[in-house]
C-alpha positions in Angstrom: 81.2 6.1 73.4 82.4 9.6 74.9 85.0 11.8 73.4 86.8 14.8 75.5 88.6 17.7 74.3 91.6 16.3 75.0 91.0 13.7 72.1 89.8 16.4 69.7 92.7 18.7 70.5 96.1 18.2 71.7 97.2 20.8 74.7 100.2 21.5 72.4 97.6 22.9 69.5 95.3 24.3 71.7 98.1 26.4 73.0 99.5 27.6 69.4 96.0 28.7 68.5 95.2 30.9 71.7 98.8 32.3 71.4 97.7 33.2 67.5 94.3 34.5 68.8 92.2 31.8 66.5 91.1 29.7 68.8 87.5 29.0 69.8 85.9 29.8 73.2 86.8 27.4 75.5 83.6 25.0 76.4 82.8 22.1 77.6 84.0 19.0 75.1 80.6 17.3 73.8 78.7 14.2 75.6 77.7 12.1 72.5 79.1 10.8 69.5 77.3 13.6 67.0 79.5 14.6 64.9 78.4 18.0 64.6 79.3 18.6 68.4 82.8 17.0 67.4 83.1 19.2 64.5 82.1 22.2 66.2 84.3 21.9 69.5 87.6 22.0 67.0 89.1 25.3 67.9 88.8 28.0 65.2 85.9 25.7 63.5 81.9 27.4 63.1 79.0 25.2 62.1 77.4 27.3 59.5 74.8 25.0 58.1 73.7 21.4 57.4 73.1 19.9 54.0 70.7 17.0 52.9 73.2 14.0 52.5 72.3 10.3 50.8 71.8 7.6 53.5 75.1 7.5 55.6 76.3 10.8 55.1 75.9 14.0 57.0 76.6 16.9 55.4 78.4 20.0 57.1 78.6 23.5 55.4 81.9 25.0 58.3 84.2 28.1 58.4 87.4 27.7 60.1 89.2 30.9 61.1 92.9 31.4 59.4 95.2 33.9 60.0 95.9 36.0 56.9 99.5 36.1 57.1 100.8 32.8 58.3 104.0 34.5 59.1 102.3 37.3 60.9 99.5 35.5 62.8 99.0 39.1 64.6 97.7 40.9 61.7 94.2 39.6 62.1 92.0 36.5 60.6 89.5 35.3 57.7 86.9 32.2 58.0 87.8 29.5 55.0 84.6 28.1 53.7 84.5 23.9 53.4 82.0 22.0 53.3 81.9 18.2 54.7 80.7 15.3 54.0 81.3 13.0 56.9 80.4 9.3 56.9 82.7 7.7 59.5 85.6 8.4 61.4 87.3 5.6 60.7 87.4 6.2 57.0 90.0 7.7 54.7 88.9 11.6 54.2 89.6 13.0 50.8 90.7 16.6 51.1 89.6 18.8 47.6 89.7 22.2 45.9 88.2 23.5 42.9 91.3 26.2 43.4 88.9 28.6 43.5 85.7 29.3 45.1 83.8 26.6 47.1 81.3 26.0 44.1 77.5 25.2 44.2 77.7 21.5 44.8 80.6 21.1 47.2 79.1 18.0 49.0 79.6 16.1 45.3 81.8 13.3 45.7 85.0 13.0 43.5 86.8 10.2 41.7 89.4 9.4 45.1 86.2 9.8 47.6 84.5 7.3 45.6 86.9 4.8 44.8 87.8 5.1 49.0 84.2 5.3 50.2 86.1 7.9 52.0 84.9 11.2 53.3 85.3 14.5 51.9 86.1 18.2 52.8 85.8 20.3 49.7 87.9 24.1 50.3 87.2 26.9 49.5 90.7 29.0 48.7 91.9 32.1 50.0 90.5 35.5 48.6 88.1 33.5 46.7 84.2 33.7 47.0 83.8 35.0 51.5 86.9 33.6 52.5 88.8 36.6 52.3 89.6 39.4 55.0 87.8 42.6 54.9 90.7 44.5 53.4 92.8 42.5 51.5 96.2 42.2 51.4 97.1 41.1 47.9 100.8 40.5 49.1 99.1 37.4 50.9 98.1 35.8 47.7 100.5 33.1 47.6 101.0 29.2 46.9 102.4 29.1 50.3 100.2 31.2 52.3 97.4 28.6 50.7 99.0 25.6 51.2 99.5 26.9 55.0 95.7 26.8 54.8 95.2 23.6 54.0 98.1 22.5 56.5 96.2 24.7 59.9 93.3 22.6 58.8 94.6 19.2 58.3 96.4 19.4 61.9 93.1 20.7 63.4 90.9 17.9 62.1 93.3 15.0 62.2 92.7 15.0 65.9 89.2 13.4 64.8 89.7 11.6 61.2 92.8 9.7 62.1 92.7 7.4 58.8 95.0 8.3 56.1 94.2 11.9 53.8 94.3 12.1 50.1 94.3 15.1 48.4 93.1 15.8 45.2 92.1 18.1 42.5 91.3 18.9 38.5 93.5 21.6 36.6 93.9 24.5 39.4 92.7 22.3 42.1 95.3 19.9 41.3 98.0 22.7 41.2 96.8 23.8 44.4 97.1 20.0 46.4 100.7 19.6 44.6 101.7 23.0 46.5 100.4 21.9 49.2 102.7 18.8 49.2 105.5 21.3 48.4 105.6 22.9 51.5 104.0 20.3 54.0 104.7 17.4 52.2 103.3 14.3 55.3 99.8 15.8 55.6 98.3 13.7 53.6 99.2 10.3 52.4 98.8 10.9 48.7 97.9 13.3 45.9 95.7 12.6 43.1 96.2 15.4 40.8 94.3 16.0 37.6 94.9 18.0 34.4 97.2 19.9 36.2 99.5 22.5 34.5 103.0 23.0 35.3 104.5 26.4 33.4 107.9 26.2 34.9 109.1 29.0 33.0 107.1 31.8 32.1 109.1 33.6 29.6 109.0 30.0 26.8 105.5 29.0 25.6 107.5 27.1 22.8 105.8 23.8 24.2 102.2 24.9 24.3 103.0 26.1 20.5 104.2 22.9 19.8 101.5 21.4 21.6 99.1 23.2 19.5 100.8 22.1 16.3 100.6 18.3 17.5 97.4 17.6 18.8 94.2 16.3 16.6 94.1 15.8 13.1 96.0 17.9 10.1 92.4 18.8 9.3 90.8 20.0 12.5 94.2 21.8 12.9 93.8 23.9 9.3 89.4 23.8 10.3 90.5 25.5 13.6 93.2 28.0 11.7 90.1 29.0 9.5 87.9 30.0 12.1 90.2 32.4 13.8 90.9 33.9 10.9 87.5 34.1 9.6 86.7 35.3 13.3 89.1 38.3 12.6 88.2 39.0 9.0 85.0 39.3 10.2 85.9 41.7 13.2 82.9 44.3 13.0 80.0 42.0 13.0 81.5 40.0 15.5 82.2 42.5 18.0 78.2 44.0 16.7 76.9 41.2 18.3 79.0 41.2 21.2 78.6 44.6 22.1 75.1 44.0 21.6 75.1 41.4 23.6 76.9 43.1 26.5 74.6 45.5 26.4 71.7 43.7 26.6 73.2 42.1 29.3 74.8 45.4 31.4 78.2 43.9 31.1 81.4 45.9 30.6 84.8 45.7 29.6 86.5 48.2 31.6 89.5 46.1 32.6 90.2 43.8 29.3 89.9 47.6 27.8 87.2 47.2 25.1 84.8 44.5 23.3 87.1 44.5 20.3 90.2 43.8 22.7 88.3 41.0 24.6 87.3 39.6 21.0 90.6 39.6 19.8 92.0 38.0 23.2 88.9 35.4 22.8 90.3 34.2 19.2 94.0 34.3 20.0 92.8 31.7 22.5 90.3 29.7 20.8 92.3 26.8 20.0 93.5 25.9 23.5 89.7 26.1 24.5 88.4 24.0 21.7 91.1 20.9 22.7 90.7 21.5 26.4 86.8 21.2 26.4 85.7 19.8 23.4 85.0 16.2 22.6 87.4 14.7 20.0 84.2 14.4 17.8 84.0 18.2 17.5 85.8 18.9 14.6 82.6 18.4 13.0 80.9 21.6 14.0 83.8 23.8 13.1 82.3 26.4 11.3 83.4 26.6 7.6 84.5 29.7 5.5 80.8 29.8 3.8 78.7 29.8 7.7 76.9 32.4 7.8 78.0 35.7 10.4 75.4 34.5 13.0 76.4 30.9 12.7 80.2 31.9 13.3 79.7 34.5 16.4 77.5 31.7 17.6 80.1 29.0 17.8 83.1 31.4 18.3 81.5 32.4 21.7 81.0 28.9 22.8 83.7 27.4 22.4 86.3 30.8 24.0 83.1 31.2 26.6 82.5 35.2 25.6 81.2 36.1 28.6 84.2 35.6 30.9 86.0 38.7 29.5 83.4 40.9 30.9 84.3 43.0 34.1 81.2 41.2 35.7 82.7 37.6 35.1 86.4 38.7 35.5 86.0 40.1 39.3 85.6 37.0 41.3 88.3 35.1 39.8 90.5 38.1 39.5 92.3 36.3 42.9 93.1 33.2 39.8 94.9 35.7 37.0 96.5 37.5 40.3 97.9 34.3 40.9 98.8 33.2 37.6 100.5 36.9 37.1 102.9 36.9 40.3 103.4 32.9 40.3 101.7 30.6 38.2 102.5 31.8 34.8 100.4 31.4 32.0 100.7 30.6 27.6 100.5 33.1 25.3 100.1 31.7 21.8 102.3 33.2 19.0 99.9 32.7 15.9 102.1 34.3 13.0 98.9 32.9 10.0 97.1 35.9 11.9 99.2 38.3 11.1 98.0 41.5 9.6 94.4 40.8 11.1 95.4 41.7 15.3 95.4 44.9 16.4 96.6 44.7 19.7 99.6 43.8 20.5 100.3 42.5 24.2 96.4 41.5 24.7 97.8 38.2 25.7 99.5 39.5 28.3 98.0 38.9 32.1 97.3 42.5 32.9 94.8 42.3 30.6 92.5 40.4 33.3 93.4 42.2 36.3 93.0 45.7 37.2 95.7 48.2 36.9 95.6 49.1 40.6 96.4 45.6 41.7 99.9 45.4 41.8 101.5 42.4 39.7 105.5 41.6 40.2 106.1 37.8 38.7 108.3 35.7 41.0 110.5 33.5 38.7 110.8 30.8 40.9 107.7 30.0 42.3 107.2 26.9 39.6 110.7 26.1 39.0 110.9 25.1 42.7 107.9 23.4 42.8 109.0 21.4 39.7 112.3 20.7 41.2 110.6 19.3 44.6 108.3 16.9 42.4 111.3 15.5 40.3 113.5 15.3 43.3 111.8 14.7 46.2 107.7 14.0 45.3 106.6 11.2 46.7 103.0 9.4 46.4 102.1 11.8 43.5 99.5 10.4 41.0 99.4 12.6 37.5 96.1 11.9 35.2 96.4 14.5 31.8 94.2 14.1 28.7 95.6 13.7 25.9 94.6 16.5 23.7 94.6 18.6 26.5 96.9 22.0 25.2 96.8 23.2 28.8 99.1 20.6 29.9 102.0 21.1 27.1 103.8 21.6 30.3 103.3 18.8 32.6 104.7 17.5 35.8 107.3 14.9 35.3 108.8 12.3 37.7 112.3 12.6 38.4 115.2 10.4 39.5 114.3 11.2 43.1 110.4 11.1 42.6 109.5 7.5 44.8 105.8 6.1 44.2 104.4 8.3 41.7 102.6 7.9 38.8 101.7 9.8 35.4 98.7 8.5 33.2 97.8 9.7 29.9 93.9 9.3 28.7 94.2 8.9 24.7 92.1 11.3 23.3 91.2 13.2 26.5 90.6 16.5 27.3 90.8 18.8 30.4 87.8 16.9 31.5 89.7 13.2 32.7 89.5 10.7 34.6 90.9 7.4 36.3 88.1 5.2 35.1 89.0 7.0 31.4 92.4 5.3 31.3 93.1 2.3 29.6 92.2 -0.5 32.0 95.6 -2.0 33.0 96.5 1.8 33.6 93.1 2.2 35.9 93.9 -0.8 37.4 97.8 0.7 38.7 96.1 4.1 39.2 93.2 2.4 41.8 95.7 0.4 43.4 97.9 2.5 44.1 95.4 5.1 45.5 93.9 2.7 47.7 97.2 1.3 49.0 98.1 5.1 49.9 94.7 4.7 52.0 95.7 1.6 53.8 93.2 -0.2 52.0 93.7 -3.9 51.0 92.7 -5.9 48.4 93.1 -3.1 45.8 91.7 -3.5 42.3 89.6 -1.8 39.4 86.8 -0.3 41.1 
């Protein structure tokens, strides 16, 4: 079977994409059915490289050229990374982001991909990892600049994938696909959306407080108290060893300000790791008041993952706390058994991951619109939280004009969830319902 141009691009879309200067060189349309001739003749779309695949799959490493100002299509372009895994035309493609950068395994399959045998185009987002622009224009960091992203390459690849698109993603990713539906809300069919925060107002953390106060046992609440505050009490040789450790590895802290700040910032936020990546069985290793100094460092920077408040770890997802600074919001934790034992006051706060000479205004109403479009007008929207999971005190809810949407809980989950980890009745709604948005029939457990 042949395929022209004219069935891989529509005159109409060819024409926008020369006016916008981001379309391809014109060429000849391919003679066969190889898929990487199909891929490659989409205007805007380069073949970067080829992947091994399991049988049935082929594998596609592509950058497809975006403007960086959607509004201002003049101002110049960037190549998004993706990668795809392609298995047929005629299946469902499953469109997913980390949120951030493309990740070392892009070509793994997630939950929807599997459930849909479907195919797969994993994203890479905007000013994350090489898609960026040359001089960046942080003023272009936005939920809608990104889901305009997604939206340029849905209507460029739909010419060929004409089944129905799901999007998905876990905790930022999912964030990032219910934007997306915000603004272009019929390019895809569905949205599976996991672990996904919604911090409608910035300015009240009340819930993730009371979130805090809630979840686990009495016991592993007080267990988890103790360690902060033996964490704190213990402040010199804990920072010893971390400075030590920064050392040893070259590391800095020229933007969190010092070791002792990050240290501080670490314990404040200890808590919210534990429950978000911890199994429930992990009260068990909380250190007690009588473990030794090297046993307590050893576990604090485990479980708060040290190492990310160095300069080194901090750059590339500096894009992620610009973000969560200017739109997304983020919790600070008020922890008043501390008191006495912090020293700085506003370490919380989100300047405290991003360099001073990157500008940070917050726009109020970024998430309370998004929020209001989900509980008034989402539609095929599928919510999966864990239950212990602190990070989603503020979760999307349905509304009285939400239509075909879904929120699951998984009892005793953490940030780390999944449809197969709900209760099976609840798995069985949550599969069906996916595979109904797909067109797919005979929907069950899978």
């Amino acid at each position: 079977m042949k395929i022209t141009m004219k069935r891989l691009v529509t005159a109409a879309a060819v024409a926008v994409l020369t006016l916008t200067g981001l379309a391809a060189p014109a060429g000849a349309a391919p003679l066969d059915d190889d898929i990487r001739a199909r891929i490659a003749a989409v205007p805007g779309m380069r073949l970067v490289g080829e992947r091994p695949g399991t049988d049935g799959q082929t594998v596609l490493d592509l950058a497809f050229r975006q403007p960086i100002d959607h509004h201002r299509p003049d101002r110049g372009s960037f190549e998004q990374r993706l990668t795809l895994v392609h298995k047929s035309v005629d299946r469902p493609m499953v469109l997913y982001s980390s949120g951030y950068d493309l990740g070392s395994t892009p070509q793994r399959p997630t939950e929807p991909t599997v459930l849909l045998d479907a195919n797969q185009i994993t994203t890479e987002q905007r000013f994350f990892g090489t898609s960026k622009a040359a001089d960046q224009d942080w003023s272009t960091l936005t939920i809608w600049q990104a889901a305009s992203d997604h939206h340029r390459l849905v209507a460029a690849l739909k010419q060929l994938y004409r089944g129905a698109w799901i999007s998905t993603g876990g905790s930022k990713g999912g964030m990032t696909a219910v934007y997306h539906r915000r603004f272009y809300p019929d390019d895809v069919a569905g949205t599976v959306a996991y672990s996904a925060p919604n911090n409608t107002d910035d300015r009240d953390d009340r819930a993730y407080d009371a979130g805090l106060a809630r979840v686990g046992t009495p016991e592993c609440r007080a267990a988890l108290i103790e360690v902060q505050r033996q964490a704190l009490m213990r402040r010199e040789a804990m920072t010893q060893r971390y400075g030590r450790w920064a050392e040893e590895q070259k590391a800095t802290f020229r933007t969190v300000g010092s070791a002792d700040r990050a240290f501080e910032l670490a314990v404040l936020r200890l808590p919210m790791m534990f429950w978000m990546h911890q199994p429930a069985d992990a009260c068990a290793t909380v250190p007690g008041a009588d473990a030794s100094d090297d046993a307590l460092y050893a576990w604090v920077a485990g479980v708060t993952l040290l190492p990310v408040y160095t300069d080194q770890s901090l750059e590339p997802y500096t894009p992620y706390f610009y973000q969560l600074g200017t739109q997304l919001g983020y919790a600070t934790f008020s922890a008043p058994y501390l008191e006495g034992l912090l020293r700085h006051p506003g370490v919380q706060e989100l300047r405290s991951y991003v360099p001073r000479e990157i500008p940070l205004h917050f726009q109020r109403g970024a998430m309370a619109d998004i929020d209001r479009w989900v509980r008034a007008d989402g539609r095929s929207l599928m919510f999966v939280n864990g239950q212990n999971d602190v990070s989603v005190a503020e979760p999307f809810r349905l509304g009285r004009g939400t239509r075909d949407s879904y929120v699951f809980e998984v009892g005793g989950g953490s940030h780390h969830v999944s449809v197969k980890g709900l209760p099976p009745a609840d798995a069985d709604r949550a599969t069906a319902a996916l595979r109904r948005w797909a067109g797919q029939t005979g929907a069950g457990r899978g």
